[in-house]
C-alpha positions as CSV (number, residue, x, y, z in Angstrom):
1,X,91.3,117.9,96.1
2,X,93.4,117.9,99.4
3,X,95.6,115.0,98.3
4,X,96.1,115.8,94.5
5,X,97.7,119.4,95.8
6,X,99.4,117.6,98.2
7,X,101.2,116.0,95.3
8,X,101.8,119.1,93.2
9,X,103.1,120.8,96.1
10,X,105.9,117.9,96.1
11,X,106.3,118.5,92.7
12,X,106.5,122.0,92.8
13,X,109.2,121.6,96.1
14,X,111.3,119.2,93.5
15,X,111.2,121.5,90.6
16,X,112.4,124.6,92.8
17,X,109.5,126.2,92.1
18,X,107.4,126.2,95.6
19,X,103.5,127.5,94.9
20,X,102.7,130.7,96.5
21,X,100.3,129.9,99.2
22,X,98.0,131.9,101.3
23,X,99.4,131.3,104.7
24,X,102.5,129.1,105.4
25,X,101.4,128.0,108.9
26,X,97.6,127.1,108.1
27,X,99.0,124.9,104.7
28,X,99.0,121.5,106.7
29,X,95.7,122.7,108.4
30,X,93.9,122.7,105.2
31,X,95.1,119.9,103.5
32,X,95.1,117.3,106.3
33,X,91.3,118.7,107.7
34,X,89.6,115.5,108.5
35,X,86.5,117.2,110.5
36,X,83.8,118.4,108.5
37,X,84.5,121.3,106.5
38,X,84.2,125.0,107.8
39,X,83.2,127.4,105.6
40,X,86.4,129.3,106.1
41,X,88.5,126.0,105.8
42,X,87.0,125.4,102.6
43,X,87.3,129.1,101.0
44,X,91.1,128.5,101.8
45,X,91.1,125.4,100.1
46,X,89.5,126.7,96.7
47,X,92.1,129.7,96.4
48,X,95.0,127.0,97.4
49,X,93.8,125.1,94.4
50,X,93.5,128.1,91.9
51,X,97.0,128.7,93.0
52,X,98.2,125.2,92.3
53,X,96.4,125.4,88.7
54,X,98.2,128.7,88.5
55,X,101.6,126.5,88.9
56,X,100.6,123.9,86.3
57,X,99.3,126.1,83.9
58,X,103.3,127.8,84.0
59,X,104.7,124.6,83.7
60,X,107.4,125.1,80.6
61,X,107.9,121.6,77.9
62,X,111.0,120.8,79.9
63,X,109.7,120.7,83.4
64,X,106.4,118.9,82.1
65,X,109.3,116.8,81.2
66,X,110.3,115.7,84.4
67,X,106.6,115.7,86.7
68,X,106.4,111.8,85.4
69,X,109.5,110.9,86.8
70,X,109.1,113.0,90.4
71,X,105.5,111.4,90.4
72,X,107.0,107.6,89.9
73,X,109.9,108.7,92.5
74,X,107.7,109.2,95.1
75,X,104.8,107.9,94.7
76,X,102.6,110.5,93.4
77,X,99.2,110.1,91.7
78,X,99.0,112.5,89.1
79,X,97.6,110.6,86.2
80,X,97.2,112.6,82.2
81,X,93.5,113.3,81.5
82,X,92.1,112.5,85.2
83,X,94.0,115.1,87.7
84,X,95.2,117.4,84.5
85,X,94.4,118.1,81.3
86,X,95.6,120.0,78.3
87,X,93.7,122.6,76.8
88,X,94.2,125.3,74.0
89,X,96.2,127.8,76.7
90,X,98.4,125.1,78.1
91,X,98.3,122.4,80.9
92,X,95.6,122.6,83.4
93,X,94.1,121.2,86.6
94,X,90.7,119.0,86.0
95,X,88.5,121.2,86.7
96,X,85.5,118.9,87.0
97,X,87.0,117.8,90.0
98,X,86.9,121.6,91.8
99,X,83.1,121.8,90.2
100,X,82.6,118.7,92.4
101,X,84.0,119.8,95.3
102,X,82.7,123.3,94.6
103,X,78.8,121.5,96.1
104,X,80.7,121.9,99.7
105,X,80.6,125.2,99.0
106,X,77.4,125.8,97.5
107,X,74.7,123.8,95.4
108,X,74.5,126.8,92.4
109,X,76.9,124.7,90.0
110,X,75.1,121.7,90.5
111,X,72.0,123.3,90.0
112,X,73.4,124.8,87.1
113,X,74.2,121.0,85.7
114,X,70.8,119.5,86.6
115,X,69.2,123.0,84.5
116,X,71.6,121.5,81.8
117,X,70.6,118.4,82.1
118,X,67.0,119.6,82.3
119,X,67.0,121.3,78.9
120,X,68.7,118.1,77.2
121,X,65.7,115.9,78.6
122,X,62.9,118.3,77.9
123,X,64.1,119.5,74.0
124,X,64.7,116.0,72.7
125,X,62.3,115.4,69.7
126,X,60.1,111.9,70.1
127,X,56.7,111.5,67.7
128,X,53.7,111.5,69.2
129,X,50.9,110.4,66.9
130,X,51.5,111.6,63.9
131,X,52.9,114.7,65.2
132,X,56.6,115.0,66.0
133,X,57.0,117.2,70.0
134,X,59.3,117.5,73.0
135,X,59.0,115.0,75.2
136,X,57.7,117.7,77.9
137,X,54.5,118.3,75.7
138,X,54.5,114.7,74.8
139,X,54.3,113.1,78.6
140,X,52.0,115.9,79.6
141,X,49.8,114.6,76.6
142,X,49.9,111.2,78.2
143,X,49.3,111.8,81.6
144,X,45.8,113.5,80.3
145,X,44.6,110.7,78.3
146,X,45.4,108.5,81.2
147,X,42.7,110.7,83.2
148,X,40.6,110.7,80.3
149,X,40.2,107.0,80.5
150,X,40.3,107.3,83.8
151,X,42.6,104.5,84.5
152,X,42.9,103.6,88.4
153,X,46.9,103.8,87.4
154,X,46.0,107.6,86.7
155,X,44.3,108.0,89.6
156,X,46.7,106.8,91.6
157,X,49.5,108.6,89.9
158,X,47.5,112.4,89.9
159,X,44.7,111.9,92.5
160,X,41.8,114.2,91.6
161,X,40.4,116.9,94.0
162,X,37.7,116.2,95.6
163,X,35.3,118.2,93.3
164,X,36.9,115.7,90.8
165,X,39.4,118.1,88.9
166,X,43.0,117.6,88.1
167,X,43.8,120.5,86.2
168,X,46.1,121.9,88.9
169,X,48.1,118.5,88.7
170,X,48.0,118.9,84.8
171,X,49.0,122.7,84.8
172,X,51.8,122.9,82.5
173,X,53.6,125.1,85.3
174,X,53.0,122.9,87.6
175,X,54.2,119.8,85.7
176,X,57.6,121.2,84.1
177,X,58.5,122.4,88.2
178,X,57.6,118.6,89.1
179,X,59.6,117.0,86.4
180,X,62.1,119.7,87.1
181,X,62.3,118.4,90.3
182,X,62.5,114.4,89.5
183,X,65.4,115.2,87.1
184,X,66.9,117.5,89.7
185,X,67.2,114.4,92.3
186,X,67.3,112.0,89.8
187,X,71.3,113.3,88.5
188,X,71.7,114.3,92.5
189,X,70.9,110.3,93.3
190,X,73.6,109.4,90.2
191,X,76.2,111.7,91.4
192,X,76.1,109.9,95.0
193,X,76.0,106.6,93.5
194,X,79.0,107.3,91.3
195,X,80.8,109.2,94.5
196,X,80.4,105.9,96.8
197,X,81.4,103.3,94.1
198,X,84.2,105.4,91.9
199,X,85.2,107.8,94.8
200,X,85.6,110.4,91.7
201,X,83.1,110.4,89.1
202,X,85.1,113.1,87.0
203,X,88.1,111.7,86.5
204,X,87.1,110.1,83.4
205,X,88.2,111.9,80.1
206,X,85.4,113.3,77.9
207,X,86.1,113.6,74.7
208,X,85.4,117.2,73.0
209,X,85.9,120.6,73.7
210,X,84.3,122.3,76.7
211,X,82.7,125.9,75.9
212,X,81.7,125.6,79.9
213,X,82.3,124.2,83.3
214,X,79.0,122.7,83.3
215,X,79.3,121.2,79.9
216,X,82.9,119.4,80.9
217,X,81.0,118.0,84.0
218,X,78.2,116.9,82.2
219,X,80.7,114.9,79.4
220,X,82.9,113.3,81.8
221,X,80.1,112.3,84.0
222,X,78.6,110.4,81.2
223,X,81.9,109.4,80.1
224,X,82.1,107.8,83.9
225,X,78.7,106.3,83.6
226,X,79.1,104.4,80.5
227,X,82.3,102.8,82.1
228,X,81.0,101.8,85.3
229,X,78.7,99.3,83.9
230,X,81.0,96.8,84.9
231,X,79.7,97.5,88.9
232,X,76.3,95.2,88.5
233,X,77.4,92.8,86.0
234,X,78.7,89.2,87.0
235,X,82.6,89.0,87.3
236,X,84.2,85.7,85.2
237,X,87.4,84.5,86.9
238,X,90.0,82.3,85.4
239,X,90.0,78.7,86.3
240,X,92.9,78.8,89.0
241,X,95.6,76.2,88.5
242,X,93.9,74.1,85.5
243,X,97.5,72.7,83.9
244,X,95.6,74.0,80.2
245,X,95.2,77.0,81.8
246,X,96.4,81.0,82.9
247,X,99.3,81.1,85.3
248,X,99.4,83.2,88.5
249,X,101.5,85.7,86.9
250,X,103.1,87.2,83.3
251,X,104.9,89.9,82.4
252,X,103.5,93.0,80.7
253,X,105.5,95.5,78.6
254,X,103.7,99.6,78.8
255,X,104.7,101.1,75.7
256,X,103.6,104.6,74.0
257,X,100.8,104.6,71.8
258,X,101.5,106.1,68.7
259,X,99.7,108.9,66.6
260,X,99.0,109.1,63.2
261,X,97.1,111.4,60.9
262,X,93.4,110.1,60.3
263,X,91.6,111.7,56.7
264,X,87.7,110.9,57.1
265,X,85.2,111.7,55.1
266,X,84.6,114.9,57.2
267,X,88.2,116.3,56.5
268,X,89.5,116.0,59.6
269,X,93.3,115.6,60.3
270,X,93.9,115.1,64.1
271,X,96.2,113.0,65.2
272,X,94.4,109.7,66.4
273,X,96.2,106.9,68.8
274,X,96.3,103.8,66.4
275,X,95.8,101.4,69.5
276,X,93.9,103.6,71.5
277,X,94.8,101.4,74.4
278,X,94.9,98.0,73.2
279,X,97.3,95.5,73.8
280,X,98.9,92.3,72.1
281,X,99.3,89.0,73.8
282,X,101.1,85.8,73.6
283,X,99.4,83.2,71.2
284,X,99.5,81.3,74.0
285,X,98.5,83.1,76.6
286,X,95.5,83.8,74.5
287,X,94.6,79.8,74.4
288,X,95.2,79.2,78.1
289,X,92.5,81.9,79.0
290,X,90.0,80.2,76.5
291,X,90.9,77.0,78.7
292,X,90.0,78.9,81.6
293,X,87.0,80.5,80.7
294,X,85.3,77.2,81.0
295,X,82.0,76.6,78.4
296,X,82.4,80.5,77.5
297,X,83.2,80.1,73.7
298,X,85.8,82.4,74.2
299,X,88.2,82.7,71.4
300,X,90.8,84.8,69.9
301,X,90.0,88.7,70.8
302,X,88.9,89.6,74.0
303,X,88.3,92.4,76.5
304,X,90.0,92.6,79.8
305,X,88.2,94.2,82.6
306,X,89.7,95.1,86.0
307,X,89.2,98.0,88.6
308,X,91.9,99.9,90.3
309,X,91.4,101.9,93.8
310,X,94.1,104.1,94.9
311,X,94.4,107.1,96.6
312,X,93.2,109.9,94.6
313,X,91.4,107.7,92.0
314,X,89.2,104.4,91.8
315,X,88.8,103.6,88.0
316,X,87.5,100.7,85.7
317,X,90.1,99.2,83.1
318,X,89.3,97.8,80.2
319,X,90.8,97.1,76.7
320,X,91.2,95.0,73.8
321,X,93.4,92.7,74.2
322,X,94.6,90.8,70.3
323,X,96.6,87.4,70.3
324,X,99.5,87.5,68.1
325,X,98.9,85.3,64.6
326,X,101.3,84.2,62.1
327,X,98.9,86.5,59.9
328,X,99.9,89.7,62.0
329,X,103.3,88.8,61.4
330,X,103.7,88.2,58.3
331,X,101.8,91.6,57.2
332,X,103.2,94.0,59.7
333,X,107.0,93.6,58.5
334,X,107.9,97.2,57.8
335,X,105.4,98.9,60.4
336,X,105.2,101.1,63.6
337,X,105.6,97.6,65.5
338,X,106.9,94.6,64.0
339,X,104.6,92.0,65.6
340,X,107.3,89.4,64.9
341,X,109.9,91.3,67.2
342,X,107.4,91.9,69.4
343,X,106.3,87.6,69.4
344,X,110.1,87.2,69.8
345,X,110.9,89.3,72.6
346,X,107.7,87.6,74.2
347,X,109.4,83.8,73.6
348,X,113.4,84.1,73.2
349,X,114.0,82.7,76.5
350,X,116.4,79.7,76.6
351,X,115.6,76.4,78.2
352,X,117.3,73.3,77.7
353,X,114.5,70.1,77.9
354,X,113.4,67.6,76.1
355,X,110.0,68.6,73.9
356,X,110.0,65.1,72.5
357,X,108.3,63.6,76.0
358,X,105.1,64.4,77.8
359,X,105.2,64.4,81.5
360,X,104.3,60.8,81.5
361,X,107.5,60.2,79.9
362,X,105.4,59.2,76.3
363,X,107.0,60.6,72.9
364,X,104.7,63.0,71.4
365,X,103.7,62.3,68.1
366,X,102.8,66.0,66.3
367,X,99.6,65.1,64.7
368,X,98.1,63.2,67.9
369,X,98.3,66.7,69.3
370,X,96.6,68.8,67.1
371,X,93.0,66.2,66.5
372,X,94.9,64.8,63.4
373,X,95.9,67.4,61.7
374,X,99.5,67.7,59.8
375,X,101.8,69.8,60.6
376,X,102.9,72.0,56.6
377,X,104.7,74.7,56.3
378,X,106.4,76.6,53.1
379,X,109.9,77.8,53.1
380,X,110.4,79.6,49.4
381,X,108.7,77.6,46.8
382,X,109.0,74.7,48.7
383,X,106.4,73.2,50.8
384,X,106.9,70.8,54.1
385,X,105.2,68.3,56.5
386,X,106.5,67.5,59.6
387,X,106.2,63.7,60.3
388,X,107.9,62.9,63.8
389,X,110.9,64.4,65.5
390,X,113.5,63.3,67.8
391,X,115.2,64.5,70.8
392,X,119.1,64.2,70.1
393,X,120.3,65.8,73.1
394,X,121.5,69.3,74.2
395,X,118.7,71.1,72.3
396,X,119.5,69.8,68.9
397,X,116.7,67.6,67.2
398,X,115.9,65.6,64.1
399,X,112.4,66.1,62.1
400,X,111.3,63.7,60.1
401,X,110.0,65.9,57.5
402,X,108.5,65.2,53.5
403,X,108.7,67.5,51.2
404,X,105.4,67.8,49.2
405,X,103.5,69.7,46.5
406,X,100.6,72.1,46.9
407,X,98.3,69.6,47.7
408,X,99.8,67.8,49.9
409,X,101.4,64.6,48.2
410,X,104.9,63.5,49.0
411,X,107.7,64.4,46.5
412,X,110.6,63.3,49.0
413,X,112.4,63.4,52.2
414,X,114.1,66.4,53.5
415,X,117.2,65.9,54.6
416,X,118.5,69.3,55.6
417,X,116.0,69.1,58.7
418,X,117.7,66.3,60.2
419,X,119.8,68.4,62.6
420,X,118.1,71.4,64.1
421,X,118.6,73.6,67.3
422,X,115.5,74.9,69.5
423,X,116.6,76.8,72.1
424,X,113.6,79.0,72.8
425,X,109.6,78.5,71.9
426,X,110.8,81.1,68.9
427,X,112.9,79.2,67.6
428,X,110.8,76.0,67.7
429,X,108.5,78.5,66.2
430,X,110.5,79.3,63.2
431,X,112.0,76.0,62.4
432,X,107.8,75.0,61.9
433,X,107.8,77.5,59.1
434,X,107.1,80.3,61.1
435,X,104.1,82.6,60.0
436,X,104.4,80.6,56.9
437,X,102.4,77.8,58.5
438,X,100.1,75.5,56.7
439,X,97.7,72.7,57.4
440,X,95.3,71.2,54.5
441,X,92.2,71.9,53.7
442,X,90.1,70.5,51.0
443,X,92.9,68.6,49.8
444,X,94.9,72.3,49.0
445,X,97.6,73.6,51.7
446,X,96.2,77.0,53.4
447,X,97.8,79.4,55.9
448,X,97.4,78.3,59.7
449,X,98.3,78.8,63.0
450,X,99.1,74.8,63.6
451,X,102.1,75.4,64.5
452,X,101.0,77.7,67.4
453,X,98.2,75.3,68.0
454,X,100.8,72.6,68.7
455,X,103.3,74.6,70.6
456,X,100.5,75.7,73.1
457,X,100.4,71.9,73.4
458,X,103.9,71.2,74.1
459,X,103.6,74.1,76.7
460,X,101.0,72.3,78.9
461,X,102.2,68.9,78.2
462,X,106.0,69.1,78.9
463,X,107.4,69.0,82.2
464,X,108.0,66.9,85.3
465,X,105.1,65.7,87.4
466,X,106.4,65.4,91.3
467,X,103.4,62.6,91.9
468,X,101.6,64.9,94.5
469,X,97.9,64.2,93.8
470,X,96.5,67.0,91.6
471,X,97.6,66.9,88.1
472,X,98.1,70.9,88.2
473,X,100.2,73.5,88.2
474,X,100.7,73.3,91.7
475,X,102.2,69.5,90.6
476,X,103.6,70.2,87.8
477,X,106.5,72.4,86.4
């Protein structure tokens, strides 16, 4: 609470528009209070906040405008959907995160939440028998056959009295106030758990509308939850400096997600993010972290998962992350994103090597790199296979290239690949048909991504090795 108006008061001092405080001289008292919190500290901090949501809430389209770029300027965490959200009247602050902070104050709203919570576990329908109940009535039914069979686990759960009765244990007042009380500490127990490990475990968005405080807690709790599984699990790292594998580093483009209409079969219109937070990645990049995900299988789509801690926040990342295929690219021309641009902007950078020669200084021979399999591709009506190349100097090459019917069979040489410039992996990309790649299968040509299978293989087998023992990345460049 303390540093997220800290960074609205900057913004409001930016935008000329100062919030109104309570008292001037006691701001820096209440914000920067690292004792434990008085009662009258506290008070003062809850109306400085309802001031500071006051101030967001007046925010116009224009000054909205500008909050990212003060934020970015200096350094201020104010992230969409954690420390504000939008709601029918306009901008607000999250106000799961003053119900939190509301338990320094007073216990009520978390009692409030665990009633809530309470009233979820106790009306939720299992079948008993052949009856269908609560689950209140069902685990009081339970707990008396136990006694019935007298079970030394029942007797050790609900001792009996000594004149050998357990009907005060069994009461169903008595039993609703003790499960009342196990769910009680039960969410208390969660809430700490999530407070040590996230820091904030209401900063993540829950989806819905809110007809209460209580409600909007309860959804982006769960919300939190189902994200943190990623605390007790096993983390997999990448392989570190495996010559088939990731680099240290690579460059990632943010861009906005766009929003289209979406008709279901319910009738409903909103506008829904068509990535919703995924991302695309190099073909390449996509088979160096296969390489380094040792015996995994992995292959093709994945999901990335990383945590971030900063100052107002710690949260769990994860999304989707989809290689780029000739198939993408050849059936988004026309679309939102052109995944073609998008592969070129990823591999138009100029080099000027030799691709003929491994680091060994052998000539690379196309099939030997892809386990045998030819190298097609179809330009028109026109089909290709790539035989051998040479390296003719300054970036221009000579194919050895067939041209041949649908099945493979020669018809005859083509000579108008016996001069071609590669100046980038796009081009080299391109002049290999492109996303019109082929290989055969069954004895007919099929669509492919050999040519990306063999240019993942020129990536990790073309360079200069300086002879200093490891045959990695550290040796190699």
């Amino acid at each position: 609470m303390q540093s997220i108006i800290k960074d609205w008061a900057v913004v409001a001092e930016k935008l000329g528009k100062p919030i109104k405080i309570l008292d001037e001289t006691n701001l820096n008292k209440i914000l920067n209070n690292t004792e434990s919190i008085h009662p009258k500290n506290t008070e003062d901090l809850f109306k400085l906040w309802k001031e500071c949501d006051k101030f967001v809430n007046s925010l116009t389209k224009e000054e909205w405008k500008k909050v990212s770029q003060i934020a970015s300027e200096n350094k201020l965490e104010l992230a969409d959907e954690l420390h504000y959200s939008k709601y029918a009247d306009g901008y607000r602050l999250n106000k799961s995160i003053l119900l939190n902070a509301s338990r320094l104050k007073s216990l009520e709203t978390f009692k409030n939440y665990s009633e809530q919570e309470f009233k979820k576990f106790t009306d939720y329908k299992v079948n008993y028998g052949s009856k269908e109940s609560n689950i209140f009535n069902t685990l009081l039914l339970r707990v008396k056959n136990l006694h019935e069979k007298d079970s030394k686990f029942a007797s050790w759960l609900f001792p009996k009295n000594s004149n050998g009765s357990v009907s005060n244990y069994l009461d169903n007042k008595k039993f609703e106030e003790s499960l009342r009380t196990y769910v009680y500490f039960t969410n208390f127990i969660r809430h700490q758990y999530l407070d040590l490990t996230t820091k904030e475990p209401y900063l993540d968005p829950a989806k819905g509308k809110f007809d209460s405080d209580e409600k909007e807690l309860s959804l982006r709790l769960d919300a939190s939850q189902k994200r943190m599984v990623i605390f007790p699990g096993t983390v997999e790292n990448y392989l570190q400096n495996s010559l088939r594998g990731v680099n240290h580093k690579f460059n990632v483009a943010i861009v906005s997600d766009p929003e289209e209409k979406v008709f279901n079969t319910r009738g409903e219109e909103d506008d829904q993010k068509i990535f919703d937070g995924a991302s695309y990645i190099s073909p390449y990049e996509s088979r160096m972290e296969n390489e380094s995900l040792i015996g995994k299988g992995a292959t093709g789509t994945k999901k990335t998962l990383g945590m971030s801690v900063h100052k107002n926040v710690s949260s769990l990342y994860k999304w989707a992350e989809f290689p780029i295929t000739n198939w993408k690219m050849k059936n988004s021309k026309g679309a939102y994103f052109d995944m073609e641009n998008v592969f070129k902007k990823m591999h138009n950078i100029p080099f000027n090597l030799d691709l003929t020669t491994d680091f060994f200084g052998d000539h690379i021979v196309p099939s030997k790199f892809t386990d045998g399999r030819d190298i097609y591709w179809k330009k028109g009506f026109r089909y290709y296979k790539l035989k051998d190349w040479k390296f003719l100097g300054d970036n221009q090459y000579k194919l050895i290239v067939d041209e041949v019917d649908k099945n493979g069979n020669k018809i005859d040489i083509a000579p108008e690949y016996d001069l071609v410039s590669v100046n980038t992996i796009y081009d080299l990309w391109k002049v290999l048909g492109g996303y019109n790649s082929m290989e055969l299968l069954d004895g007919v040509l099929e669509d492919s991504e050999i040519n990306h299978d063999f240019i993942y293989e020129l990536i990790v087998n073309v360079g200069e090795y300086d002879g200093s023992g490891e045959f990695d990345q550290t040796s190699v460049r």
